[in-house]
N, C-alpha and C positions, 0 to 999 in steps of 0.2 A: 281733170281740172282744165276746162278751157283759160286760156287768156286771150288777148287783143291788144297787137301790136297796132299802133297809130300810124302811119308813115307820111307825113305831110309835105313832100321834096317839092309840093305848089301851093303850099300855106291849108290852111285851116279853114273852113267855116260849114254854120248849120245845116246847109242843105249838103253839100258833100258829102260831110256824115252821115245824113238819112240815105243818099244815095246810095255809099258804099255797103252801109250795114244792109239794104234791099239785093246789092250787085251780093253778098254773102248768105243770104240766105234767110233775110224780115219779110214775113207777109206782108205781100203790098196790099191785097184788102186788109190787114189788120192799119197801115198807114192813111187808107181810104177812109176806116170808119173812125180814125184820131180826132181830127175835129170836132166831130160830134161829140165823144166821149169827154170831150174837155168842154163843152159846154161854147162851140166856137160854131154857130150854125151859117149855113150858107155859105161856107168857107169849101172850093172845089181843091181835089189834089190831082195832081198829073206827074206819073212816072214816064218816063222817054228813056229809050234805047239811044244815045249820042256817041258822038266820036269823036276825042280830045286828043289832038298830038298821033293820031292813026292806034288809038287803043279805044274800044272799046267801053262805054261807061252807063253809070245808070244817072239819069238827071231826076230832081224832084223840084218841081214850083206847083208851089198854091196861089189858085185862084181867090181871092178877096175880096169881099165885098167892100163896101165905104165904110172906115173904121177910126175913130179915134188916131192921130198920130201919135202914139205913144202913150205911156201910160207910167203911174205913180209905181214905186214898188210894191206899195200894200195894195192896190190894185190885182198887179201881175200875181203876187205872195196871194191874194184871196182864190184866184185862179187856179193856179197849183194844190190847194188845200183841197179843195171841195172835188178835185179831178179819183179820176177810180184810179189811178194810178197808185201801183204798191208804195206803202210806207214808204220804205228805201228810194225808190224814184222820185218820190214827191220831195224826202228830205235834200236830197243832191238838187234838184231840180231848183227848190228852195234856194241854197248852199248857193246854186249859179248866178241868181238873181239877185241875193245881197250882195254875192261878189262885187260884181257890175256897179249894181249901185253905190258901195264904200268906196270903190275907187274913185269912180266919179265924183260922187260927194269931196272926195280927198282934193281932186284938183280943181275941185271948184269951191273950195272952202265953205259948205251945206252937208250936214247930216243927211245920211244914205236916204231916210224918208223923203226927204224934199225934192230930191231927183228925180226928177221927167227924163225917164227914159225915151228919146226920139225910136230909132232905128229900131232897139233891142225890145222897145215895148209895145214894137208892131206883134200884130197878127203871125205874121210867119216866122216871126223869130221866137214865140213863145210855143208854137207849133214844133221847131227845132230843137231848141231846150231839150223842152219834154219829151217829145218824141224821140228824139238820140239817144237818151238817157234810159228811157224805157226799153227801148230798142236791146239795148246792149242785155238788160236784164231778159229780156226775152229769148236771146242767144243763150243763154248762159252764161255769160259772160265773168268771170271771178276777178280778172284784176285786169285793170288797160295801162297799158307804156304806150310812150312816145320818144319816136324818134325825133333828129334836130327837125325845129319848122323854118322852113322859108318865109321870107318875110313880106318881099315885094322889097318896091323901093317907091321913090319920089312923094307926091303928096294923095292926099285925097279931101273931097269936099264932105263936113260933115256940117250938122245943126251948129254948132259952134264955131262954124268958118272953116277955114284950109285948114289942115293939121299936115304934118309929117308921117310919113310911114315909117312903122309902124305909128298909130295913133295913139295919146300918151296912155292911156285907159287902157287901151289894149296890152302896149307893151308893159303897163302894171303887173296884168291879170296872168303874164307868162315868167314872170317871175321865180327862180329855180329850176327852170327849164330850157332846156338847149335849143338855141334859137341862131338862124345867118342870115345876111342880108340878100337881097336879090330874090332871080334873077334881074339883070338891068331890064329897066322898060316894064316888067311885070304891073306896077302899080301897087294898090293896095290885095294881099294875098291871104292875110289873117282879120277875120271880123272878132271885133269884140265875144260875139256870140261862137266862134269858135276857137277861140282863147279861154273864154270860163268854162267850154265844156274840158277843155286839155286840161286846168285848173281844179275842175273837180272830181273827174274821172281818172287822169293820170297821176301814178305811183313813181315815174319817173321813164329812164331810156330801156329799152329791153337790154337783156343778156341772150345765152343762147334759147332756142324753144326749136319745134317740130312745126312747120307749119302745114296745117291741115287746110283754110279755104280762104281765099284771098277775092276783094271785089273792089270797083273803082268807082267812086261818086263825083262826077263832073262839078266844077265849078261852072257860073256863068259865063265868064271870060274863055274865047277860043284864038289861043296863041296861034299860029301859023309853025310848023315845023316844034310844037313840046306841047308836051302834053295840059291841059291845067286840072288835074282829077290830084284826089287824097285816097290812098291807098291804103287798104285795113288786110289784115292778116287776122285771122282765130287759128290760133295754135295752140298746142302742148309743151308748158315748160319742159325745160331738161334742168336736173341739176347741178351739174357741172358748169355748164353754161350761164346760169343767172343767178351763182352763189354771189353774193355781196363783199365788201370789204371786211365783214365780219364773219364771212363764212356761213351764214345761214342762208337756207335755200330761201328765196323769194314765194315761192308756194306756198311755203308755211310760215316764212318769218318775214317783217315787212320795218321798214323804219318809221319812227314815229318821230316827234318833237310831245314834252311835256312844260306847260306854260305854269307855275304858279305862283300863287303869294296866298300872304296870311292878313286876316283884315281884323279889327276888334272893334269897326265903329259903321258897324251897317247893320239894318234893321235885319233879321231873318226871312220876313216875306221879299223886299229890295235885290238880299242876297240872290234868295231862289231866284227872281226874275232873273239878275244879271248872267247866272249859267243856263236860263234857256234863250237869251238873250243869242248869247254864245252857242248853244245848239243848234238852232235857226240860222246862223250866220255860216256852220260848215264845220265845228270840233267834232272828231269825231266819237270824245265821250266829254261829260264833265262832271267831277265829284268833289262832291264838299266832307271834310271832317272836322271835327270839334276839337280844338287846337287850345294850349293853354298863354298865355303871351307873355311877355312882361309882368312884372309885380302881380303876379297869379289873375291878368284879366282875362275871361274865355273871352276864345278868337275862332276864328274858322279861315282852313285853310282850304285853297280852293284848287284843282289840279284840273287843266285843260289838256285833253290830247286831242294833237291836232295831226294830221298831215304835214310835212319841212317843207311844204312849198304855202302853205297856208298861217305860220309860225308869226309872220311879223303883222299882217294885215291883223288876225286874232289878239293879239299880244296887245297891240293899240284899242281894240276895242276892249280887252280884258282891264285896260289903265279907264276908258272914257264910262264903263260901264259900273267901274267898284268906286271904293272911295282908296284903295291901296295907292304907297306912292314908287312901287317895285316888284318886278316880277323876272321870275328865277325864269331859264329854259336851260332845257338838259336834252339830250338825244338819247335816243333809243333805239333797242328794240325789241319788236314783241312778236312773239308765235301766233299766229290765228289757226283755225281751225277753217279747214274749205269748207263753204257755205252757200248753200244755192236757196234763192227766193220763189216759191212756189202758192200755190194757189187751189185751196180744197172749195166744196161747198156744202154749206152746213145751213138746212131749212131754206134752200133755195136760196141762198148768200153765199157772195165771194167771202173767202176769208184768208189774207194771206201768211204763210209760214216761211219761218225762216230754218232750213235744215242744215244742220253744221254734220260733217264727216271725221266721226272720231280717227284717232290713230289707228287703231284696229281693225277699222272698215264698216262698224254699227257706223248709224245714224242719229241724230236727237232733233224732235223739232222742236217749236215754239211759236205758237200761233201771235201773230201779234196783235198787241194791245187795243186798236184802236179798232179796229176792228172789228174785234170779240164784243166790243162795249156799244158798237155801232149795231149790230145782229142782236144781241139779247136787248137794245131799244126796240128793235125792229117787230120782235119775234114776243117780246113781254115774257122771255127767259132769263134766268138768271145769268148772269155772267160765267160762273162758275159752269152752268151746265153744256153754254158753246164754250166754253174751253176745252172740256172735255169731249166735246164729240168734234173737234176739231184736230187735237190729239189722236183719236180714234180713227177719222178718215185720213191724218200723213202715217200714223202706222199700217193703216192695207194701203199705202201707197193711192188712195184715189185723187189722185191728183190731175187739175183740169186746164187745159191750157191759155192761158192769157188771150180775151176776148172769144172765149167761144159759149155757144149758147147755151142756156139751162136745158137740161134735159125734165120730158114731163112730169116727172114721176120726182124729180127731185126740187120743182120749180113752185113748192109750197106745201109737200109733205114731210111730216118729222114719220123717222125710223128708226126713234128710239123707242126704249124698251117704256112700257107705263102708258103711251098715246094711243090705244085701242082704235080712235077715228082715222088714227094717219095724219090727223092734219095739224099742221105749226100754227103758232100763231100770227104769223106774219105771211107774208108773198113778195115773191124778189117785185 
């Protein structure tokens, strides 16, 4: 089981992240051809070898064309859907950008749609997002902590005039998380945009772990005499070290928050919206049961799991989204199973799988949904039958690595049993 310590001792933001996870070991052509893949054309990428504080670091800025200053969320949210990027990245990714925007909406009293995103809904910030996010899963990446972040100090200039460091949005979106001010003179240290990624990627501070590769992504700023780089670690937990206060190992057991209540005056289609509402937003499950209420009326009760650093922002939209006038939270915790995200191809299609690692040391995948229903459009197969030959290719293990090319032979033939011609009905 990989993890990924965070170590931000010069704040946070998007291109640090890209940089460090390249200084550990991300293809920089797989960063080369992101833009593209996201539908972001003419957009140039430049990796640099820099030297922050007399260490050593990896830099990333994109070149840009003339672009929109910012963009709506359902803009950015339309962006991230239609990207190749696996389920799971797309949903975080997702998850980042509501963030961002409820907070902001919150202190500007506007529902999260209405926000113009200035900074965060540039070009390179949505390049950062996604790409970080991606990133990580392309590591292997199983669970990220973070250590305390630096803040910066004094002010900075945004779309909405001077603010304070940290910026109020920003220091929303670190909320649950250990955070000090400084160094003096620093400035601003934590961008919004790496604030949501700490937000939706971090599980909290590490324990103890093995640390296997370490790299360093420059920020813009060059201190004289300290460093300004964000420092990532991929390590191996231990268990001793990163048992919790409940004594469960972090690798297998993880905390949760559970948000509910019980409603008995909302339509059933309304309900369903309001829990994808809520999936879209960052829970990371949500179930409904058929509940009986008062004077024998059916009710339904609705149970959000969220993340404890995501409990209260959730909770407020679980109140503006139902018609309930209270909601329960409880703490937890739950055992996961190690789970790595992977990528077969079936009739010359990506199809991504989710492989969890029993106790025993079997395997199980699970191709996922959207996917399977994307390919058998594609292919004018049944659904049923890419599930199954998707099942098929994660049991021999034919698994293909993130951004690399069809091969001929696989790149619009079917090699199932009953196709005599060879050929699918579709073409990647």
């Amino acid at each position: 089981m990989t993890i990924a310590i965070l170590d931000p001792f010069s704040g946070i933001a998007g291109d640090m992240t890209l940089g460090a996870l390249i200084d550990c070991g991300l293809d920089p052509e797989w960063l080369h051809a992101l833009p593209e893949r996201l539908g972001l054309r003419g957009v140039g990428v430049r990796i640099q070898d820099v030297v922050r504080g007399q260490l050593a670091c990896k830099k990333v800025d994109f070149d840009i064309p003339h672009q929109p200053h910012g963009r709506h969320l359902n803009e950015i949210r339309a962006i991230v859907a239609r990207s190749e990027a696996p389920p799971t990245v797309r949903a975080r990714a997702d998850a980042a950008f509501v963030a961002i925007a409820t907070v902001e909406g919150a202190m500007h009293g506007v529902r999260p749609e209405s926000v113009h995103l200035h900074e965060v809904g540039a070009v390179d910030a949505i390049l950062d997002v996604i790409g970080s996010i991606w990133g990580f899963a392309l590591l292997d990446v199983d669970t990220v902590y973070c250590g305390p972040i630096a803040l910066g100090d004094g002010t900075v200039e945004a779309a909405h005039g001077t603010l304070p460091v940290p910026a109020p949005a920003t220091l929303k979106l670190l909320e649950g998380h250990a955070v000090r001010p400084g160094p003096a003179g620093s400035g601003e240290l934590v961008t919004p945009t790496g604030a949501a990624l700490v937000r939706v990627l971090s599980v909290g501070p590490p324990g103890g772990y093995v640390p296997r590769r370490s790299g360093l992504g420059a920020g813009t700023k060059d201190f004289p005499g300290r460093a300004n780089a964000l420092r990532l670690i991929l390590a191996e937990p231990t268990l001793a070290g990163t048992a919790g206060a409940t004594g469960d190992d972090p690798a297998t057991h993880e905390r949760i928050t559970v948000l509910a209540a019980d409603i008995d005056d909302m339509q059933p289609e309304y309900l369903a919206a309001a829990a994808e509402t809520l999936r879209g937003a960052g829970a990371l499950d949500v179930v409904l049961f058929a509940s009986t209420m008062k004077k024998g009326r059916p009710g339904t009760r609705i149970d959000v799991l969220v993340r404890p650093a995501d409990a209260d922002r959730l909770e407020l939209l679980l109140l503006e989204s139902t018609t309930t006038i209270g909601v329960r939270r409880q703490h937890l915790s739950r055992r996961v199973l190690p789970r790595q995200h992977r990528t077969v191809r079936v009739l010359g299609h990506r199809i991504g799988v989710k492989v969890a690692t029993l106790p025993n040391g079997e395997t199980r995948s699970k191709p996922e949904f959207d996917d399977v229903v994307r390919v058998a459009e594609a292919t004018g197969r049944p659904a049923g039958d890419i599930f199954a030959l998707t099942v098929e290719a994660a049991r021999a293990n034919r698994f293909v690595p993130e951004g690399g090319q069809l091969d001929a032979d696989d790149a619009g033939h079917d090699h199932t049993p009953g196709h005599a011609d060879g050929h699918s009905h579709g073409h990647a």
